[in-house]
N, C-alpha and C positions, 0 to 999 in steps of 0.2 A: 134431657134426653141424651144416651149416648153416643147413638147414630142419627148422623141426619142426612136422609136420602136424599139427593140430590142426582136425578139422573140425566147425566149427559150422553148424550147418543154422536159418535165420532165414525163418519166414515171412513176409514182407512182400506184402501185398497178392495172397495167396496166390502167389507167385514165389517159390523157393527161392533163397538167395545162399550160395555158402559161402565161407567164411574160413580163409585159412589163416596160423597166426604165422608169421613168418619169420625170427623171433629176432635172431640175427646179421648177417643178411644183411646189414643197410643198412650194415653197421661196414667190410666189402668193397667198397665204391665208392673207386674210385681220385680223385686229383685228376687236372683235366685235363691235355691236353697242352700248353694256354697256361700253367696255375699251373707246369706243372714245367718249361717255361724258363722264367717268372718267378723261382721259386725255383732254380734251377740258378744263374742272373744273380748273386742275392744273395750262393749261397756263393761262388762265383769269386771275385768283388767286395771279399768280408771286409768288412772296417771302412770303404768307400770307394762302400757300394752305397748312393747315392740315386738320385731322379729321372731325372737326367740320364744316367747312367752304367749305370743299369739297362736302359735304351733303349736307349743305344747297344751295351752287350753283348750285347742281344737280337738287334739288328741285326746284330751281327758274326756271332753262332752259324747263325741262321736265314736272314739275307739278306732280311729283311721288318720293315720300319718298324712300330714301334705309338705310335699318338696317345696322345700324354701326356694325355689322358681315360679314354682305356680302362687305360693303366695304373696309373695311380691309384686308380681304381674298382678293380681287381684286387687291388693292392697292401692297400688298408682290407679289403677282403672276407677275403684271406688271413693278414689280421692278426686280427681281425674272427674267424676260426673257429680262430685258433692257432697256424700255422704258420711265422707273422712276428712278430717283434716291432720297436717302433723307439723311436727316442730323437731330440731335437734337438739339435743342436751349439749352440755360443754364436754369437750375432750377428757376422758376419765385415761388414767392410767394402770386402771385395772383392765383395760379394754388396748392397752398396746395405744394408747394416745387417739382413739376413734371415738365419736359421739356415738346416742341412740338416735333412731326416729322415732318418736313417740307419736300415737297415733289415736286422736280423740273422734266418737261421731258427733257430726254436725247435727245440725238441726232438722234439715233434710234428712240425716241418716236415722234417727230417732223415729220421725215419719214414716219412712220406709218400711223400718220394722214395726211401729203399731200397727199399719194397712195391712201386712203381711198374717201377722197376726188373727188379727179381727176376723181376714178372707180362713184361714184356717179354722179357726174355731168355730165360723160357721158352715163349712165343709163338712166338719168333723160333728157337728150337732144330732143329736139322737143316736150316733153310731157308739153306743157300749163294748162289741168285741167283733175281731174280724174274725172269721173261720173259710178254710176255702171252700163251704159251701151257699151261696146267699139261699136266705129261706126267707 
């Protein structure tokens, strides 16, 4: 069950609030729909997914530029809850003596995206073509 009611009755300041556990629920939030092209990027990508290349795969799929700020900040956050993991290469001198971060999904991240998945494709189930009329 994914809610389990449980109601508590708190008098505060003679107002009644109730409570109810939710249990599981919160374990059902999806990642968004920017984390799952981010992470779709990385697997395509394999062994070759950093900064630059995560951009521009994004770019390729979606057709919309993301500032190498916001990716980054995404990138640590989804490392950050699990879903990423990364490593640096050795200092290349074709890069001015800097490594890469290379950036693999976990195991978790793999998860993430079949749940995601799965919940769309059954959203999307019997629907053939959108029109902006419903009939």
């Amino acid at each position: 069950m994914l809610y389990s009611k449980q109601k508590i009755s708190v008098n505060l300041f003679d107002i009644n609030y109730v409570v109810y556990n939710i249990g599981d629920a919160m374990s059902t939030k999806f990642i968004s729909r920017s984390e799952e092209f981010l992470l779709l990027a990385v697997w395509r990508l394999k062994e070759n997914a950093y900064g630059v290349t995560i951009r521009d795969q994004i770019k390729e799929a979606t057709g919309k530029t993301w500032a190498y700020g916001a990716l980054f900040v995404m990138l640590r956050r989804l490392e950050k809850k699990g879903y990423l993991t990364s490593h640096f290469t050795d200092p290349s001198s074709q890069r001015g003596g800097k490594s890469k971060r290379i950036f693999k999904l976990s195991v978790q991240g793999v998860k993430a995206l079949r749940e995601v998945r799965k919940a769309q494709e059954s959203a999307w189930l019997g629907i053939e073509e959108l029109s902006v009329r419903q009939e």
